[in-house]
VOBAGU-756363 format. One record per residue: residue number from 1; residue in three letters; x, y, z of N, C-alpha, C, O in turn. Coordinates in steps of 0.1 Angstrom, whole numbers, plus 5000, padded with zeros to 4 digits. Example, Ala and Ser with C-alpha at 12.3 -4.5 7.8 and 13.67 -1.06 7.14 Angstrom:
2
+-----+------+------+------+------+------+------+------+------+------+------+------+------+------+
: pos : code :  n.u :  n.v :  n.w : ca.u : ca.v : ca.w :  c.u :  c.v :  c.w :  o.u :  o.v :  o.w :
+-----+------+------+------+------+------+------+------+------+------+------+------+------+------+
:   1 :  ala : 5132 : 4943 : 5078 : 5123 : 4955 : 5078 : 5132 : 4967 : 5078 : 5142 : 4967 : 5085 :
:   2 :  ser : 5128 : 4978 : 5071 : 5137 : 4989 : 5071 : 5129 : 5000 : 5079 : 5134 : 5011 : 5080 :
+-----+------+------+------+------+------+------+------+------+------+------+------+------+------+
This chain:
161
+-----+------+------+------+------+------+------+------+------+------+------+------+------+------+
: pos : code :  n.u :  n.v :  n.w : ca.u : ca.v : ca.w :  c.u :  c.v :  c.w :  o.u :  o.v :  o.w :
+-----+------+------+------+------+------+------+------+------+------+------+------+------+------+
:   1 :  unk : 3149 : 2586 : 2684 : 3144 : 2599 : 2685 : 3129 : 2599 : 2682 : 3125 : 2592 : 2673 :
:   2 :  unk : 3123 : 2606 : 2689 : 3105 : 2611 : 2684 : 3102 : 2624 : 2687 : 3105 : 2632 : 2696 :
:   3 :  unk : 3094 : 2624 : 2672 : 3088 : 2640 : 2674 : 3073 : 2637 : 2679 : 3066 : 2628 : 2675 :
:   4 :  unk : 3068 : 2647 : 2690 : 3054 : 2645 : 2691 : 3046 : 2663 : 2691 : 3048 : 2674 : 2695 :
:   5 :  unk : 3040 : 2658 : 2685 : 3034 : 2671 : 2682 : 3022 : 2671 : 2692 : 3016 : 2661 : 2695 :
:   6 :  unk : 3020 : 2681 : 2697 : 3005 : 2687 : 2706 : 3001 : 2703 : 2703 : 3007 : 2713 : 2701 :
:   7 :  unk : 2990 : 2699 : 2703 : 2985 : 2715 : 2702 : 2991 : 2728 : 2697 : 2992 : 2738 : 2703 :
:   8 :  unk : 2996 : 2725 : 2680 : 3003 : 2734 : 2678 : 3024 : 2740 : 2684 : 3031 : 2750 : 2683 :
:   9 :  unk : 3023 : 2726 : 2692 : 3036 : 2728 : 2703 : 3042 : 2715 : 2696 : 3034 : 2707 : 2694 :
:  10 :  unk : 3057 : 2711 : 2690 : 3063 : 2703 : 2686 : 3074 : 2702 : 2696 : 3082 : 2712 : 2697 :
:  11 :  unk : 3075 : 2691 : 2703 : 3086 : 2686 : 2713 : 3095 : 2675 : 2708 : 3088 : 2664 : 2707 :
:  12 :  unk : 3106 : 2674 : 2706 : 3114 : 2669 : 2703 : 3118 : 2660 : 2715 : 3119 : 2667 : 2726 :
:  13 :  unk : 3119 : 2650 : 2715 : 3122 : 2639 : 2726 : 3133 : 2629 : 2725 : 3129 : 2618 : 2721 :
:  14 :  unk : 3143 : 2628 : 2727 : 3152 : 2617 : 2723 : 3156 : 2609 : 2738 : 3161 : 2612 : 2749 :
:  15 :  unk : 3152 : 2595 : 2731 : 3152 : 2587 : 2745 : 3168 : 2572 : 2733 : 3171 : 2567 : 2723 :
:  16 :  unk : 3172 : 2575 : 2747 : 3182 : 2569 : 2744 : 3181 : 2551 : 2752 : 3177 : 2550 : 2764 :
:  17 :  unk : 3185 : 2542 : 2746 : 3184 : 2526 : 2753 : 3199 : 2523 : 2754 : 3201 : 2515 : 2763 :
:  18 :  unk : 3206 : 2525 : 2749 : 3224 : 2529 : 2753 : 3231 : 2538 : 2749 : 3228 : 2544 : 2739 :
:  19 :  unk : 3241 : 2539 : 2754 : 3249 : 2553 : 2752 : 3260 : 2547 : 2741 : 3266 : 2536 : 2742 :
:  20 :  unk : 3261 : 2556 : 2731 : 3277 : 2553 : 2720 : 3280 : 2565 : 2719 : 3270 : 2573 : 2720 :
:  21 :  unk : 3291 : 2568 : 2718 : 3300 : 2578 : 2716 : 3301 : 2580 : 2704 : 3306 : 2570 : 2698 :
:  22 :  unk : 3299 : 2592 : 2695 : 3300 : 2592 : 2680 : 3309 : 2603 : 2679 : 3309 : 2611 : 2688 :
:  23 :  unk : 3318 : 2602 : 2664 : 3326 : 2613 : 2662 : 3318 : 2621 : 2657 : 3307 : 2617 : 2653 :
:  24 :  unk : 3322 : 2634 : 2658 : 3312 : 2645 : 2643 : 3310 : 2638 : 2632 : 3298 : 2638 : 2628 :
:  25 :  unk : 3320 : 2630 : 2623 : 3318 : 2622 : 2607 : 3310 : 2613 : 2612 : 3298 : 2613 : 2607 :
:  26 :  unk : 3312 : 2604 : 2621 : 3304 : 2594 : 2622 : 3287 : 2598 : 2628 : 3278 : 2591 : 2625 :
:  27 :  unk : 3287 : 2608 : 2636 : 3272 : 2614 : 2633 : 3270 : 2617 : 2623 : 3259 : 2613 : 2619 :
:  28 :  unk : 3277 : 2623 : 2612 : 3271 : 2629 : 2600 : 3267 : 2619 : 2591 : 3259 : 2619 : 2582 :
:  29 :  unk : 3273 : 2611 : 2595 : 3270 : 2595 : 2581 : 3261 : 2590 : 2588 : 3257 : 2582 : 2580 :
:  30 :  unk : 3253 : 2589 : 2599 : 3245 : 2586 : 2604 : 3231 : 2594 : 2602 : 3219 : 2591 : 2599 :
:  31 :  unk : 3236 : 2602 : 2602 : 3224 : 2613 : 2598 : 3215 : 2614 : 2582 : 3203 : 2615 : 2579 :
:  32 :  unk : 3233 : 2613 : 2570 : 3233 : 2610 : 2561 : 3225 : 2596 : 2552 : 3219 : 2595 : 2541 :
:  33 :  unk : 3228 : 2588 : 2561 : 3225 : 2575 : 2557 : 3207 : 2574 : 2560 : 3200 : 2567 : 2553 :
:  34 :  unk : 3203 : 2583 : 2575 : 3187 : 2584 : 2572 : 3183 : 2590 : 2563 : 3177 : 2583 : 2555 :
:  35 :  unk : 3184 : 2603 : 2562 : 3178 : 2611 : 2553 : 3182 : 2610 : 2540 : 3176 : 2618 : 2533 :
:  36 :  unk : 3193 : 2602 : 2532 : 3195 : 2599 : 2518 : 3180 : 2591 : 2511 : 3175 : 2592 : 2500 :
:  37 :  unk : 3177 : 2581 : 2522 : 3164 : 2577 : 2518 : 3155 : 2579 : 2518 : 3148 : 2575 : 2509 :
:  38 :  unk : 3151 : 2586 : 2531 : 3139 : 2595 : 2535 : 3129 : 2606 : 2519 : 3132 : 2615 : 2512 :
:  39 :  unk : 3121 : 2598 : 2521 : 3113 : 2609 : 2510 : 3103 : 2619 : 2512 : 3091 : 2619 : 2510 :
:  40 :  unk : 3115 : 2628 : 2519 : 3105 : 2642 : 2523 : 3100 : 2651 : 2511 : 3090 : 2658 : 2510 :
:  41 :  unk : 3112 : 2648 : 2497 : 3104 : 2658 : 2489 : 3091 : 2656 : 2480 : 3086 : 2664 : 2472 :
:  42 :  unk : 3087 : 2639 : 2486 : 3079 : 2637 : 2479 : 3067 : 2640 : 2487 : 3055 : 2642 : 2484 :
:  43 :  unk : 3074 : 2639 : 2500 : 3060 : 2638 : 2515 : 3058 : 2657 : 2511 : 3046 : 2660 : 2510 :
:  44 :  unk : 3067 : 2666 : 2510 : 3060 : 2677 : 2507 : 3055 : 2684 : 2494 : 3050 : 2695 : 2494 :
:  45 :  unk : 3056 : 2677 : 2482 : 3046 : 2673 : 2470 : 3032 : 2669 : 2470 : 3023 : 2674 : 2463 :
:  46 :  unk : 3032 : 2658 : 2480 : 3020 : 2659 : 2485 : 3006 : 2663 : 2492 : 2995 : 2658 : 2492 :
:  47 :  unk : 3015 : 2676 : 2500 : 3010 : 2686 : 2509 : 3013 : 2698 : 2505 : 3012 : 2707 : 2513 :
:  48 :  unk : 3017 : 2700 : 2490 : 3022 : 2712 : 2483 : 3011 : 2725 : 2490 : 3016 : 2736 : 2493 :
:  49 :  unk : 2997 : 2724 : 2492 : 2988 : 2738 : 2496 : 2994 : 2740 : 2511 : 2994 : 2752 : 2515 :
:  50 :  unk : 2999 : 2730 : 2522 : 3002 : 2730 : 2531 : 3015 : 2737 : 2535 : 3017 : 2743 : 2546 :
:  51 :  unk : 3026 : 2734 : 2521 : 3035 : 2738 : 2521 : 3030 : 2750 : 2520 : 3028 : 2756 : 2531 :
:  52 :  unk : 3028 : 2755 : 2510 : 3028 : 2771 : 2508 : 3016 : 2778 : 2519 : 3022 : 2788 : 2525 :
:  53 :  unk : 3010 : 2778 : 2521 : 3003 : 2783 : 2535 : 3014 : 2786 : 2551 : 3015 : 2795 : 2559 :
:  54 :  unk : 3024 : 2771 : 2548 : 3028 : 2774 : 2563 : 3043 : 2786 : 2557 : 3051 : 2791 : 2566 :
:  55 :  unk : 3044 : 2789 : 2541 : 3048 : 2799 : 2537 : 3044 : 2806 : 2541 : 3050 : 2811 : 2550 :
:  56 :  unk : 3032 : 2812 : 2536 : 3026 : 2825 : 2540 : 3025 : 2833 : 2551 : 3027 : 2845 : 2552 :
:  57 :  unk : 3023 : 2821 : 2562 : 3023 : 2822 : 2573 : 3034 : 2829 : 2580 : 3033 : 2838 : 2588 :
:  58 :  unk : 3047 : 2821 : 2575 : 3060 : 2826 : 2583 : 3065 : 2843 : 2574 : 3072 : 2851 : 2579 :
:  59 :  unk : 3060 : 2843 : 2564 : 3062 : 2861 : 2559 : 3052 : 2865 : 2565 : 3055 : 2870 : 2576 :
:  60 :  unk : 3037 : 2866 : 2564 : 3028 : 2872 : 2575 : 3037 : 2878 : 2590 : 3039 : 2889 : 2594 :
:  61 :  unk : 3040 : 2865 : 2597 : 3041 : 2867 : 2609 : 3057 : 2873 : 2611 : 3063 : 2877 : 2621 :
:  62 :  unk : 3061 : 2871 : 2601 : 3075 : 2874 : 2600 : 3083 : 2865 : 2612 : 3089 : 2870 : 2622 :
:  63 :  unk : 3083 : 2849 : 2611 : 3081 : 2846 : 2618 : 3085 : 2829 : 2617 : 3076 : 2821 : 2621 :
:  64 :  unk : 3098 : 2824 : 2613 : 3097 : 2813 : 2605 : 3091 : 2795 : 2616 : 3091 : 2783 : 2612 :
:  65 :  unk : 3089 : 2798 : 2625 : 3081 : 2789 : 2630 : 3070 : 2778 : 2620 : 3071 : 2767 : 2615 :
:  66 :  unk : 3057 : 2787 : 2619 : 3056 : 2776 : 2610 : 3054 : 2768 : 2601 : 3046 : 2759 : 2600 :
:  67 :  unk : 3068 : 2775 : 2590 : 3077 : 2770 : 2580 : 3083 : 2758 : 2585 : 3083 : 2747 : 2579 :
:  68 :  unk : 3088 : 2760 : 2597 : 3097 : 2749 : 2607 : 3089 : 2739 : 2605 : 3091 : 2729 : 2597 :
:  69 :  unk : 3075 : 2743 : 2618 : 3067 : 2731 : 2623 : 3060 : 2721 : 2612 : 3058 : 2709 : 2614 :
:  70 :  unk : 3054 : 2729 : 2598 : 3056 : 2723 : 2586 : 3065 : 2708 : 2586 : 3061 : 2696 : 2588 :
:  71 :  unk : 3079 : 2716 : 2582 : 3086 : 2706 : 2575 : 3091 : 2691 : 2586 : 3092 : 2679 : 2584 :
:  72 :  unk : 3091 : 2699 : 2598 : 3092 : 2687 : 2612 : 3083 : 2681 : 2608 : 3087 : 2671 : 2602 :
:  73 :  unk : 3067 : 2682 : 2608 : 3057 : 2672 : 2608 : 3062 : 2662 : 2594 : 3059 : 2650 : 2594 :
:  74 :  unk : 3069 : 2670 : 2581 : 3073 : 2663 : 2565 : 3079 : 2650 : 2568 : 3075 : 2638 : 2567 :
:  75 :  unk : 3094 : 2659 : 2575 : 3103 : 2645 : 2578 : 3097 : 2637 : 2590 : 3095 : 2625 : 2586 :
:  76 :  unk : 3091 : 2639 : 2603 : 3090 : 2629 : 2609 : 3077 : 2619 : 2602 : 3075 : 2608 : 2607 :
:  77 :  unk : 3068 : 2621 : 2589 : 3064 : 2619 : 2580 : 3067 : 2609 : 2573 : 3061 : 2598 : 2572 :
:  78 :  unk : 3077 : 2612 : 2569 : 3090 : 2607 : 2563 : 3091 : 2597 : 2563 : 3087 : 2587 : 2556 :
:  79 :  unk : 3101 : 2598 : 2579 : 3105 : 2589 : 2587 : 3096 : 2576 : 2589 : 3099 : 2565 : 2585 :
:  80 :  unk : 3085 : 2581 : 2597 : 3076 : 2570 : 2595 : 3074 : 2563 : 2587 : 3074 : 2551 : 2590 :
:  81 :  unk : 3071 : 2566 : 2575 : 3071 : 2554 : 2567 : 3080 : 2554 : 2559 : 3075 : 2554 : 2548 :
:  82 :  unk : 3090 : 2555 : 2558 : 3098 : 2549 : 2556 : 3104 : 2537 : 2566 : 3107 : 2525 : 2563 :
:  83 :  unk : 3104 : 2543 : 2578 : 3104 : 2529 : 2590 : 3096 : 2518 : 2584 : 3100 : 2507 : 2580 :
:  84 :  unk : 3080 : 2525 : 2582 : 3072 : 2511 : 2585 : 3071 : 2504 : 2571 : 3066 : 2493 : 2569 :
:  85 :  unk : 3074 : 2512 : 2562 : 3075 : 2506 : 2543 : 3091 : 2495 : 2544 : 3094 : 2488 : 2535 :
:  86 :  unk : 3102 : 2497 : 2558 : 3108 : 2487 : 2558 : 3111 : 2478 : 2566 : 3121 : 2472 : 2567 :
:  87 :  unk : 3103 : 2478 : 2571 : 3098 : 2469 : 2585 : 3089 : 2458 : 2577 : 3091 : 2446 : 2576 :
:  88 :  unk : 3080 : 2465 : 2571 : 3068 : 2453 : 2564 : 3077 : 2449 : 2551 : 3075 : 2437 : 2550 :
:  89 :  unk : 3085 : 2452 : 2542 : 3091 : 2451 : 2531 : 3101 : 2438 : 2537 : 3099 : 2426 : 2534 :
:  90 :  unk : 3111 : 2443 : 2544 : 3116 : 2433 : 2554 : 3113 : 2418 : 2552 : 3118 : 2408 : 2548 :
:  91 :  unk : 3096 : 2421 : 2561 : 3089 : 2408 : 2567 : 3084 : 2399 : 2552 : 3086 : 2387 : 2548 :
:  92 :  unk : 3077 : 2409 : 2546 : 3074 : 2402 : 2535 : 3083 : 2396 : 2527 : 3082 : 2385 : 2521 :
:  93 :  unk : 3096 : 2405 : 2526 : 3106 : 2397 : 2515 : 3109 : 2385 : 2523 : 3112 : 2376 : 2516 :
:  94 :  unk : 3107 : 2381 : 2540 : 3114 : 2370 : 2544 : 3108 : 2358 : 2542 : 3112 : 2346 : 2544 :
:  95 :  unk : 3095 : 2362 : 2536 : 3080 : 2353 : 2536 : 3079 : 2347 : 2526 : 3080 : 2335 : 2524 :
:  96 :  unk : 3076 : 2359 : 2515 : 3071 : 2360 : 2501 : 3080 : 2366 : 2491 : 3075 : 2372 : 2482 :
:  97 :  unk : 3093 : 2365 : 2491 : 3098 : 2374 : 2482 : 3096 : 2393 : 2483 : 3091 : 2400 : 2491 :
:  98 :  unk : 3102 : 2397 : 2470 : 3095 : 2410 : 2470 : 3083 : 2415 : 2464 : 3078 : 2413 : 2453 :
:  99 :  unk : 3079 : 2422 : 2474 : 3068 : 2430 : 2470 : 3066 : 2438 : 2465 : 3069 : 2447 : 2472 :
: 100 :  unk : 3060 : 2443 : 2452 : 3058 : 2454 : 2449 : 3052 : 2464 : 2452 : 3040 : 2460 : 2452 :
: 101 :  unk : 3052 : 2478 : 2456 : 3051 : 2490 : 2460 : 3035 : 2494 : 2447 : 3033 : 2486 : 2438 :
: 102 :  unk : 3029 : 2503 : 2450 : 3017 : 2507 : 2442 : 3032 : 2519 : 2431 : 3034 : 2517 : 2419 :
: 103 :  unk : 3040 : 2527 : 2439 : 3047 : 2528 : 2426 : 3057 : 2520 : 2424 : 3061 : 2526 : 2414 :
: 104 :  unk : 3065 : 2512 : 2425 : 3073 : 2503 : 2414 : 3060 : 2495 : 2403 : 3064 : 2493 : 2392 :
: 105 :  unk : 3048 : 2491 : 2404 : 3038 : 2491 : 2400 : 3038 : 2497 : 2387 : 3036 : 2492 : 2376 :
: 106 :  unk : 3040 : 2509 : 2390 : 3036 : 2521 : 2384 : 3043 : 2525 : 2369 : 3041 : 2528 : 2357 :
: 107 :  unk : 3055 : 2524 : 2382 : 3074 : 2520 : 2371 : 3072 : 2509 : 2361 : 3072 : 2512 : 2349 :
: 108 :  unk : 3072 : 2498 : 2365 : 3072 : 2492 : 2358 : 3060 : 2492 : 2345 : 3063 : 2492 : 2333 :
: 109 :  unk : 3051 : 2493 : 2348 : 3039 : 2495 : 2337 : 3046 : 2506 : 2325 : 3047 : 2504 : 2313 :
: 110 :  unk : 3048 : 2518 : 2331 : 3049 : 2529 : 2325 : 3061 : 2522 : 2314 : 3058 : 2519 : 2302 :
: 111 :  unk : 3075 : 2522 : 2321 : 3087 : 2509 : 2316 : 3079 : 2502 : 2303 : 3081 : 2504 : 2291 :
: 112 :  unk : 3070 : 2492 : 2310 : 3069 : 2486 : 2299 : 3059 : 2492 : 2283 : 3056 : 2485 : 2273 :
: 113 :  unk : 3055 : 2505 : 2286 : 3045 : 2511 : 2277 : 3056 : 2517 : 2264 : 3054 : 2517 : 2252 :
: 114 :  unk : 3067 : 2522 : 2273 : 3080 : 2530 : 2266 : 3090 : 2527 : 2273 : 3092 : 2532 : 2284 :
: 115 :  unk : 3101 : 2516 : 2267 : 3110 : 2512 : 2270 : 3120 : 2521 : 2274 : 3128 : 2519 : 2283 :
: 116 :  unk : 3119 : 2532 : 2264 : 3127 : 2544 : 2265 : 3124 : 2559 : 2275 : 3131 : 2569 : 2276 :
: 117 :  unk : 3115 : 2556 : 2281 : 3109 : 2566 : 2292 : 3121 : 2566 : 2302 : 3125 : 2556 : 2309 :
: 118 :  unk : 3127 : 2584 : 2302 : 3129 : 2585 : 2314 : 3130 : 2589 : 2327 : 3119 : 2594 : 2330 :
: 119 :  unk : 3139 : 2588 : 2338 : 3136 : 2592 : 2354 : 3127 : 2606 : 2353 : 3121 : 2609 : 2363 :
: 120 :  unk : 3127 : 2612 : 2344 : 3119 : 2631 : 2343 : 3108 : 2620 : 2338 : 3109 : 2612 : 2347 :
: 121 :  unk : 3102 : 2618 : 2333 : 3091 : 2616 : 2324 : 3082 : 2603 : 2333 : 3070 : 2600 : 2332 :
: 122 :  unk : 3091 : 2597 : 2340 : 3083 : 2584 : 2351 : 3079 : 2594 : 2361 : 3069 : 2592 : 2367 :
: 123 :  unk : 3087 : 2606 : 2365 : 3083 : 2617 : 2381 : 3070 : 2621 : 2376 : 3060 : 2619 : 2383 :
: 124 :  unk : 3069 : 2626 : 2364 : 3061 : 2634 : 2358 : 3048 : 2624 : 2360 : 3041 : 2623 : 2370 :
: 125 :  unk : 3048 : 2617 : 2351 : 3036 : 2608 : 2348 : 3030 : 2601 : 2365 : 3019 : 2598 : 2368 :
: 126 :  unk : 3041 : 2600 : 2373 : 3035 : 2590 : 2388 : 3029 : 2599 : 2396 : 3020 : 2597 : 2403 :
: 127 :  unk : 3039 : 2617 : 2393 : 3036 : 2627 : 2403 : 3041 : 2623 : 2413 : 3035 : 2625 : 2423 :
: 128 :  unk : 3051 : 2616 : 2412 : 3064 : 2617 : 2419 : 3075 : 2626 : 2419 : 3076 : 2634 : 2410 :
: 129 :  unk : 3086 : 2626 : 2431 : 3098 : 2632 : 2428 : 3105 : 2624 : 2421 : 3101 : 2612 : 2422 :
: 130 :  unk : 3119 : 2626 : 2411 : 3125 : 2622 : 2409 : 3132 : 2616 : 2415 : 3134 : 2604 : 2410 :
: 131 :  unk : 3139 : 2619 : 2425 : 3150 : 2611 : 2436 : 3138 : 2601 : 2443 : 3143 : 2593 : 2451 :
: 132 :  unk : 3129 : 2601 : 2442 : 3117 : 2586 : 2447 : 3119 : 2579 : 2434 : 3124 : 2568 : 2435 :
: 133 :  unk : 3116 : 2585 : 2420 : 3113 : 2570 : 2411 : 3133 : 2567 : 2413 : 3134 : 2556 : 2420 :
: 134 :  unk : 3143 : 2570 : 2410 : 3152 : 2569 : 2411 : 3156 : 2557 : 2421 : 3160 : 2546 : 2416 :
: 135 :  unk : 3156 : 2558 : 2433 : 3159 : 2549 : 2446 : 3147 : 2541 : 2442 : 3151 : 2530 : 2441 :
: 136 :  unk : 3131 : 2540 : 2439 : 3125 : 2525 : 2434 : 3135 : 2516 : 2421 : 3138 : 2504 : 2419 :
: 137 :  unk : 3139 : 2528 : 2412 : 3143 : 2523 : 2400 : 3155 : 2513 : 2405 : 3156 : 2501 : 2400 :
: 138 :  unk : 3165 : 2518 : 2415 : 3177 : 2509 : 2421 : 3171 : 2497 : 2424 : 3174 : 2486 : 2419 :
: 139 :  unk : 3162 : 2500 : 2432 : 3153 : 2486 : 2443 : 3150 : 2474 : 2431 : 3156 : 2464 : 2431 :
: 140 :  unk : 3140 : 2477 : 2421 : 3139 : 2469 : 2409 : 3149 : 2464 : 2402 : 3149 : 2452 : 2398 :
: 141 :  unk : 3162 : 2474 : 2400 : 3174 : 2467 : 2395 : 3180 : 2455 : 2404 : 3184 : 2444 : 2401 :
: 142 :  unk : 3181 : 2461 : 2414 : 3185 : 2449 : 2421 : 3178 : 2439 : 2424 : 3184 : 2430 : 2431 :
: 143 :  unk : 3165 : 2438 : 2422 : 3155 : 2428 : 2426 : 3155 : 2418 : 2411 : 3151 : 2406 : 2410 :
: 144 :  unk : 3160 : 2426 : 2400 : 3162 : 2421 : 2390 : 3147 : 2420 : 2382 : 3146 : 2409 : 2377 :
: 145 :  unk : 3139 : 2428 : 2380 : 3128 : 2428 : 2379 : 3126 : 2436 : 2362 : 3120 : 2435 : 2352 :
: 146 :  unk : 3139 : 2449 : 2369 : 3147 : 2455 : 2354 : 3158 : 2457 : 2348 : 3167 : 2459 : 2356 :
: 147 :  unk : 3162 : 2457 : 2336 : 3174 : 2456 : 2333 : 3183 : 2468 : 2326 : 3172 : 2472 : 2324 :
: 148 :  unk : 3190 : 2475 : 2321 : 3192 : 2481 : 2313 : 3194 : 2476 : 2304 : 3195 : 2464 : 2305 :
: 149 :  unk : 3196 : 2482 : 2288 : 3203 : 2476 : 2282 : 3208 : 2487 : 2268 : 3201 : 2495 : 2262 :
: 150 :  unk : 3217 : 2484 : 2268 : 3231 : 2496 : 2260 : 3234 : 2507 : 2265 : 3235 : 2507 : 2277 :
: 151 :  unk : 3236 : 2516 : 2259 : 3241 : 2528 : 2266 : 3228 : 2535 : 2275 : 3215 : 2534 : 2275 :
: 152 :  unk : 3238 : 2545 : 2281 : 3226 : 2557 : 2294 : 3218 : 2561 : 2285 : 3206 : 2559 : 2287 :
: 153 :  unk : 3222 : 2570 : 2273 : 3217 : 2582 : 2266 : 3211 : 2573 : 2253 : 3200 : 2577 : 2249 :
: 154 :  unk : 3216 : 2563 : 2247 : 3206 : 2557 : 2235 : 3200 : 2538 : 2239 : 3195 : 2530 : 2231 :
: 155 :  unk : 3202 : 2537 : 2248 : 3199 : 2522 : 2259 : 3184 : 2523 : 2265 : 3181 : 2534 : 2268 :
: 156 :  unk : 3177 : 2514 : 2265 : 3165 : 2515 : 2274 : 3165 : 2504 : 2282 : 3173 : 2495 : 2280 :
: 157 :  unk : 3154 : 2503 : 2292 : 3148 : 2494 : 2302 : 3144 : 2482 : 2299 : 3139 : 2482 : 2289 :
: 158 :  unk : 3145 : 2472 : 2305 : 3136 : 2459 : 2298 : 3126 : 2454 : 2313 : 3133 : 2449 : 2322 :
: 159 :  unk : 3115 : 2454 : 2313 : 3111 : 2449 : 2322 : 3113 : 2430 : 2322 : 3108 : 2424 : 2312 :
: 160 :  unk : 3119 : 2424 : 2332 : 3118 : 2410 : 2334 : 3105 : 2405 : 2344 : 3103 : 2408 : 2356 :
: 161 :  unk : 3098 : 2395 : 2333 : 3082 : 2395 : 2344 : 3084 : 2380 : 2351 : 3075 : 2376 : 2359 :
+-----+------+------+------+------+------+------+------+------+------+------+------+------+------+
């Protein structure tokens, strides 16, 4: 699928390279499985005046267009790099191992300043969303980079360097 935007006109294009037959569930887990990862709330955190302008806009005109064309441009946003953060992530892990991100970077520093810092207090400090440091925090666990250790509520983080 591609969004292409022109002159204030957003066209939706889906070019297909073979035909599959999907149930409703199995579109929906399809759908699900993109956007679980996708970090739109962070992509409109970052354009927070943008956001609220294309607010304004759609009560002005009474008119939710574009509130819409906003959030299309977020996720195909999104989308993009997330594509291309795992396309290169991909290549590099096949090369070099993993790579660290400017925020798992971030994570981990912060981690190692306060062992006890948590997912509210890493969003806060990166000016991230939460569900972004959250899905880096998984990536590191499993890269083994971090560890827990004791309990959720009195346990903290251990960075492994």
């Amino acid at each position: 699928m591609q969004f292409i935007y022109i002159n204030n006109e957003l066209t939706v294009q889906v070019k297909f390279e073979s035909v599959t037959l999907l149930t409703t569930a199995q579109f929906n887990n399809l759908i699900d499985n993109v956007f679980i990862n996708t970090p739109v709330e962070s992509m409109v955190h970052q354009h927070q005046d943008d956001y609220y302008f294309a607010i304004r806009q759609s009560t002005q005109q009474t008119d939710s267009a574009p509130f819409i064309e906003f959030m299309l441009q977020m996720i195909f946003a999104a989308i993009t790099e997330a594509k291309t953060s795992e396309t290169e992530g991909l290549n590099a892990g096949l090369s070099e191992g993993l790579k660290l991100s400017d925020v798992d970077k971030t994570i981990l520093a912060f981690i190692e300043q306060d062992r006890y810092i948590t997912n509210v207090q890493l969003a806060e400090k990166s000016g991230k969303s939460q569900s972004t440091i959250e899905r880096r925090i998984k990536v590191l666990k499993d890269a083994r980079l971090i560890t827990r250790i004791g309990a959720k509520k009195t346990g903290y983080r251990q960075v492994k360097r």
